[in-house]
N, CA, C and O of each residue as an XYZ file, in Angstrom:
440
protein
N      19.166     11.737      9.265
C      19.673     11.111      8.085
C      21.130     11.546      7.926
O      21.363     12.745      7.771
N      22.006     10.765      7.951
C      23.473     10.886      7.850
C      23.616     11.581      6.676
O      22.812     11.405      5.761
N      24.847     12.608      6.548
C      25.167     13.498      5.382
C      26.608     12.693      4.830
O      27.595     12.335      5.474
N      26.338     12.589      3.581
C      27.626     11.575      3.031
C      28.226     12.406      2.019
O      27.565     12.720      1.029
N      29.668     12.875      2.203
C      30.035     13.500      1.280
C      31.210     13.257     -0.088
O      32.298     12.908      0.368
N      31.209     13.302     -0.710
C      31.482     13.447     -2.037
C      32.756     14.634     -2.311
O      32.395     15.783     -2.056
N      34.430     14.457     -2.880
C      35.198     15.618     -3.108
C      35.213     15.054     -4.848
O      35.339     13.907     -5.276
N      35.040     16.310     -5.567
C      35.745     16.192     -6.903
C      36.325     17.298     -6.955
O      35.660     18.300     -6.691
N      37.992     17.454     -7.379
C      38.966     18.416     -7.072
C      38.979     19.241     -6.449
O      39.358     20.307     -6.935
N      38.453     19.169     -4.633
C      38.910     20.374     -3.727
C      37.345     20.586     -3.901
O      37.054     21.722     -3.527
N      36.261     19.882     -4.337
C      35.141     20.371     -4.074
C      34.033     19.431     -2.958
O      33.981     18.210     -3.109
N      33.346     19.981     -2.070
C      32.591     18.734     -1.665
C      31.609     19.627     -1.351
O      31.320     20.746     -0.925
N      31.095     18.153     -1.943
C      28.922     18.437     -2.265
C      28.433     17.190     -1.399
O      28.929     16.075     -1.564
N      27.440     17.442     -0.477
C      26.552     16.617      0.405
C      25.711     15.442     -0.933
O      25.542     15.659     -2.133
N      25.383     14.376     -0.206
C      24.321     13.348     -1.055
C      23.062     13.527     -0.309
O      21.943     13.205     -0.708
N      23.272     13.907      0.471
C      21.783     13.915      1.515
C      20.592     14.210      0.527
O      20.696     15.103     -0.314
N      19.596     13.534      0.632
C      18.486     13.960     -0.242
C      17.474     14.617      0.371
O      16.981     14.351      1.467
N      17.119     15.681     -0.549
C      16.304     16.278     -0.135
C      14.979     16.326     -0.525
O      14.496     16.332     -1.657
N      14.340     16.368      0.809
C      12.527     16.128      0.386
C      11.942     17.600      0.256
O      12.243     18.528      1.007
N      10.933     17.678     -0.969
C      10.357     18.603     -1.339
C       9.033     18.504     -0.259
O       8.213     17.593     -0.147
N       9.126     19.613      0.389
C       8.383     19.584      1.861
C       6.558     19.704      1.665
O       5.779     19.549      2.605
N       6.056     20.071     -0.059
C       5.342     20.170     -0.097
C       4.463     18.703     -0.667
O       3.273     18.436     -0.830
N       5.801     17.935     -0.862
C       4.845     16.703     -0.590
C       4.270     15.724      0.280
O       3.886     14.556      0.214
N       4.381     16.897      1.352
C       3.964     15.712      2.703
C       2.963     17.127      3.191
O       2.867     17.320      4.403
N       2.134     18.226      2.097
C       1.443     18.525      2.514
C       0.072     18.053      1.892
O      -0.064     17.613      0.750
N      -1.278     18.276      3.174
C      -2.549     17.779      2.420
C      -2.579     18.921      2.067
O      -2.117     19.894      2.664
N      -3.447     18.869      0.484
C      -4.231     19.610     -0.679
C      -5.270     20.543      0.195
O      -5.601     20.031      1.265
N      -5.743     21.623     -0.050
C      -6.514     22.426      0.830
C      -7.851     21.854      0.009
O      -7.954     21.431     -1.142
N      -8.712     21.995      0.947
C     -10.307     21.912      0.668
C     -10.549     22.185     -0.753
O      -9.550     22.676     -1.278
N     -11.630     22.017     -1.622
C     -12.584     22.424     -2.640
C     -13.636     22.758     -1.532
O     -13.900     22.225     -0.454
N     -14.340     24.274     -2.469
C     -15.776     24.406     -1.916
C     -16.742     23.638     -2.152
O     -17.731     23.622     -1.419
N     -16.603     22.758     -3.374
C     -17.765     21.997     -3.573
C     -17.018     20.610     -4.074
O     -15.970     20.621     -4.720
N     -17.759     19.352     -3.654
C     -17.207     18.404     -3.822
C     -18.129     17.274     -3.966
O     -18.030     17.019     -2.766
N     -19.107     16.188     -4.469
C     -19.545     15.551     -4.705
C     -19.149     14.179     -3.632
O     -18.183     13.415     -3.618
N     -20.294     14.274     -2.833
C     -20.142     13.208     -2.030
C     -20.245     11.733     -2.004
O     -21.345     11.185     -2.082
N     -19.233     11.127     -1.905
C     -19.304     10.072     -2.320
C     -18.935      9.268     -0.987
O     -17.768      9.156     -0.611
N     -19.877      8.791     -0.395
C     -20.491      7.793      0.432
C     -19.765      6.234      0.772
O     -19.303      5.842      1.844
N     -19.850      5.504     -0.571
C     -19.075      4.630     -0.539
C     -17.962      4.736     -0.409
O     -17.711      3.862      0.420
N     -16.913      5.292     -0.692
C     -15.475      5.603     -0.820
C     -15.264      6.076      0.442
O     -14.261      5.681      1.038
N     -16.152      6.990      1.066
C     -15.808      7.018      2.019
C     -16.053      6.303      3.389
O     -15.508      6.569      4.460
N     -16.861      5.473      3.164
C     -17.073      4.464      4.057
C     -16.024      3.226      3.808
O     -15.843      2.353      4.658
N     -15.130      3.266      2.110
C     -14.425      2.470      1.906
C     -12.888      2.879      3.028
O     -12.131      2.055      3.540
N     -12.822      4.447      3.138
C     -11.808      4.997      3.507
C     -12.056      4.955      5.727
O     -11.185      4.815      6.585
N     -13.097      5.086      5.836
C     -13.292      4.957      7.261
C     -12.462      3.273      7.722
O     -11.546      3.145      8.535
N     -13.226      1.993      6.801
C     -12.895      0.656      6.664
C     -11.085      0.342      6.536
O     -10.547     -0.743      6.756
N     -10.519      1.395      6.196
C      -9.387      1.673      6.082
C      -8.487      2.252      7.325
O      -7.261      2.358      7.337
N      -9.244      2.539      8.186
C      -8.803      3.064      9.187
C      -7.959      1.861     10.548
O      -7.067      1.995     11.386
N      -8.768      0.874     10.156
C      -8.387     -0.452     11.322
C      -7.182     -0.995     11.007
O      -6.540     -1.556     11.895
N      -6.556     -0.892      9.341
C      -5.465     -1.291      8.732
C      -4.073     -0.331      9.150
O      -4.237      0.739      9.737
N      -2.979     -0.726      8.861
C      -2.145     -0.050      9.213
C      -1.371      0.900      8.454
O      -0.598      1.748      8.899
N      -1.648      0.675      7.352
C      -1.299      1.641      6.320
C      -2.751      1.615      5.087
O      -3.475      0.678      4.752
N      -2.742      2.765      4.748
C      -4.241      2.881      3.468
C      -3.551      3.579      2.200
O      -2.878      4.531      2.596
N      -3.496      3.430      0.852
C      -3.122      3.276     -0.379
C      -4.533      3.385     -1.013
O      -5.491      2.613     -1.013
N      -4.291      4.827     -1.647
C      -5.372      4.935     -2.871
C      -4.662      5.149     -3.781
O      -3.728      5.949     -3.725
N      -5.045      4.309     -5.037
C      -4.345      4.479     -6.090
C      -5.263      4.612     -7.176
O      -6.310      3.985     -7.011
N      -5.142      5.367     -8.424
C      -5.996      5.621     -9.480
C      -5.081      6.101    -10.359
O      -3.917      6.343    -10.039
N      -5.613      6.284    -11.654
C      -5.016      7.319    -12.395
C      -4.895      9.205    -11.997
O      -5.651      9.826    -11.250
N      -3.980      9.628    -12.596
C      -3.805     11.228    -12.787
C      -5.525     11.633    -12.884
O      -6.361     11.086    -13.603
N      -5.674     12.446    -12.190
C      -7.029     13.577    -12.320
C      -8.367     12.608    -12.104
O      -9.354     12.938    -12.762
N      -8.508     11.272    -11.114
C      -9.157     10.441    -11.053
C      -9.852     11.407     -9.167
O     -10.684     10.852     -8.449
N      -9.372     12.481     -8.903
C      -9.561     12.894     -7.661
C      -9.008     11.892     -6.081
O      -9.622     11.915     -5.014
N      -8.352     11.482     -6.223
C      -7.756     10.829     -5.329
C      -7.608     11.387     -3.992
O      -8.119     10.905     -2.981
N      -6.566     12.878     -4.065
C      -6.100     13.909     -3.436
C      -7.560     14.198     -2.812
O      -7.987     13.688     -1.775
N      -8.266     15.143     -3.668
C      -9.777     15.555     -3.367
C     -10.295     14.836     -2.286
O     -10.486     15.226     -1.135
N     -10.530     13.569     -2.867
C     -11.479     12.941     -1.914
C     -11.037     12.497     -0.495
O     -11.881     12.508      0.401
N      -9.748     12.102     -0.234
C      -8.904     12.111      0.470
C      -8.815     12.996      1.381
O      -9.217     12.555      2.457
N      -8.416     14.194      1.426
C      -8.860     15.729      2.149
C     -10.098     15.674      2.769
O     -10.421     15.700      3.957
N     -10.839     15.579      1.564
C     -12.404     15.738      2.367
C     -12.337     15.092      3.301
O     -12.278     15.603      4.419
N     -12.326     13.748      3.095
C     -12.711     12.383      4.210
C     -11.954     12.758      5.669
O     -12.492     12.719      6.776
N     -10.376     13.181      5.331
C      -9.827     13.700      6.835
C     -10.460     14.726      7.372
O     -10.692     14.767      8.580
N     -10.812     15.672      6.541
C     -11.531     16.414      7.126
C     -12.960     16.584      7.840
O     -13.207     17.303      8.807
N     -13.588     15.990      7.336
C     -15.203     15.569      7.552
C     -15.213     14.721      8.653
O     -16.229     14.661      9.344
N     -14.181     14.024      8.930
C     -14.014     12.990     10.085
C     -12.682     12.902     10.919
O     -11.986     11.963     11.308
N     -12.623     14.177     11.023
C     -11.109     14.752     12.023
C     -10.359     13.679     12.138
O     -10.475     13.065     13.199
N      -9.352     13.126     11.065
C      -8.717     12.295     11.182
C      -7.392     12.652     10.872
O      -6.941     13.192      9.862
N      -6.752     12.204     12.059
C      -5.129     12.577     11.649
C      -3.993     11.842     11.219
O      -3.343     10.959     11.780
N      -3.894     12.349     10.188
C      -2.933     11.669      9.133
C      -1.620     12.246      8.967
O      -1.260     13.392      9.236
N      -0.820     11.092      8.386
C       0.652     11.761      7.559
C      -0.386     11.897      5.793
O      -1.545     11.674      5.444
N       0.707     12.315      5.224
C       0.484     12.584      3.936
C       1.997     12.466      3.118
O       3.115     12.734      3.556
N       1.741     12.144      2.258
C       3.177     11.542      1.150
C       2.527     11.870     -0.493
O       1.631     11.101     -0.841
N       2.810     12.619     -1.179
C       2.448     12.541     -2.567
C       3.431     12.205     -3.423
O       4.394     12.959     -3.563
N       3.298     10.677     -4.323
C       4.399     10.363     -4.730
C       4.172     10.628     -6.619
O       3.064     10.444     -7.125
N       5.266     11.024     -7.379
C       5.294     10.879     -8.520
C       6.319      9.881     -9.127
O       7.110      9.257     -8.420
N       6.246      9.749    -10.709
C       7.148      8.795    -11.018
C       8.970      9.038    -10.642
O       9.920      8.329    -10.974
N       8.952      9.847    -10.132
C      10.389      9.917    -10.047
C      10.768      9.031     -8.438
O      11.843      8.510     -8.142
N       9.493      9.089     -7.590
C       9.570      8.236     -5.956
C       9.553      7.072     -6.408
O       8.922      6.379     -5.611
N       9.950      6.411     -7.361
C       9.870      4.727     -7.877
C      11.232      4.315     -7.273
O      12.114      3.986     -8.067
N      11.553      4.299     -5.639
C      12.353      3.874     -4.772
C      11.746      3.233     -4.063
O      10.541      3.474     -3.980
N      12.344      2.128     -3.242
C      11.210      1.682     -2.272
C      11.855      2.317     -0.760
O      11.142      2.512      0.225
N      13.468      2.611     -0.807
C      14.186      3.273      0.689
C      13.561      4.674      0.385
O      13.194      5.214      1.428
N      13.275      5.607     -1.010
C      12.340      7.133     -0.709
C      11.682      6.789     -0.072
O      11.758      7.021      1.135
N      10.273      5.722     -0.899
C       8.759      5.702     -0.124
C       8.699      5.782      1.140
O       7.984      6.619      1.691
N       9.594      4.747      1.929
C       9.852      4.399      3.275
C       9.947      5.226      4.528
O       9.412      5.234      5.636
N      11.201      6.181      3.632
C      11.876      7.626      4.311
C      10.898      8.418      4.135
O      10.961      9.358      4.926
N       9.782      8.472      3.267
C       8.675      9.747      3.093
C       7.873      9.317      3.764
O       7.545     10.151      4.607
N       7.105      7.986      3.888
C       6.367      7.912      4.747
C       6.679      7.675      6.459
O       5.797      7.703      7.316
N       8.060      7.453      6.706
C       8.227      8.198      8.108
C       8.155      9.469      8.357
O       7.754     10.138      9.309
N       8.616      9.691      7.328
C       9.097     11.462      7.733
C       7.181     12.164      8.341
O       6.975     13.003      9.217
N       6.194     11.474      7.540
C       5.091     11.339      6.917
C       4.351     11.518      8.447
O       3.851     12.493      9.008
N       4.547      9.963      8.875
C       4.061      9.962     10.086
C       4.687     10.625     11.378
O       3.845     10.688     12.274
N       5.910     11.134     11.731
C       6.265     11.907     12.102
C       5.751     13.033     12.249
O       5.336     13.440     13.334
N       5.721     13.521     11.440
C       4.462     14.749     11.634
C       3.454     14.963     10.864
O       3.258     15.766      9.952
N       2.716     13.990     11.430
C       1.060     13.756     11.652
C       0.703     14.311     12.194
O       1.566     14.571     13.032
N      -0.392     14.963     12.451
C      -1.016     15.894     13.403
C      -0.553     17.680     13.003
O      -1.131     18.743     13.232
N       0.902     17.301     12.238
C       1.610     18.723     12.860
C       1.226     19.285     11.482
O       1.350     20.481     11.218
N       0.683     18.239     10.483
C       0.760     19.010      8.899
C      -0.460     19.746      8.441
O      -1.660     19.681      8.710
N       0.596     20.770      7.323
C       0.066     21.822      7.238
C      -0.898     21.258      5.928
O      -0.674     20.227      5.295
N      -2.299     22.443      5.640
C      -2.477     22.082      4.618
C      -1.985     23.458      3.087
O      -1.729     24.655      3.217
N      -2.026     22.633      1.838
C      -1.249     23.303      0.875
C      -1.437     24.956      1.216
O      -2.249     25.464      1.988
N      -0.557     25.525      0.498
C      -1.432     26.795      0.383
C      -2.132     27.051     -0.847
O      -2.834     28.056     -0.960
């Protein structure tokens, strides 16, 4: 990503944006988690597509269930967690390359 710079009186500051690295990590496991079958057979069905989008409300377990499913079915993914401030469509884009890029290589939270 090209660094574009900026002088205001004898000063220069980079624009480069920077990604908070912990949003391209997956959420670590719960010990206990309520299995949900459909969803995840909705999320396997998701697999033939080229990109998969779960969307819900805040505290609807999204994240949760998500984890599990990669996990339970060794599936390797990017990961992108977006909040209202990613309401870009060149962020989303740039996060979800960065995303798939290292797939395989990501860590999960601590």
């Amino acid at each position: 990503m090209p660094l574009r710079q900026r002088r205001w009186g004898g000063v220069t500051a980079g624009t480069a944006e920077v990604v908070i690295t912990t949003k391209l990590f997956r959420p670590g496991l719960r010990q206990q988690t309520v299995e949900r079958k459909r969803l995840y057979d909705l999320l396997r069905e998701g697999r033939t597509l080229p990109l998969t989008l779960v969307v819900a409300p805040a505290g609807w377990g999204k994240s949760t269930i998500v984890a599990d499913w990669l996990a339970r079915d060794d599936v390797t993914a990017g990961w992108v967690s977006l909040d209202g401030g990613d309401n870009d469509p060149k962020r989303f884009w740039r996060r979800r390359r960065t995303a798939e890029a290292g797939r395989g290589r990501l860590r999960r939270a601590p």
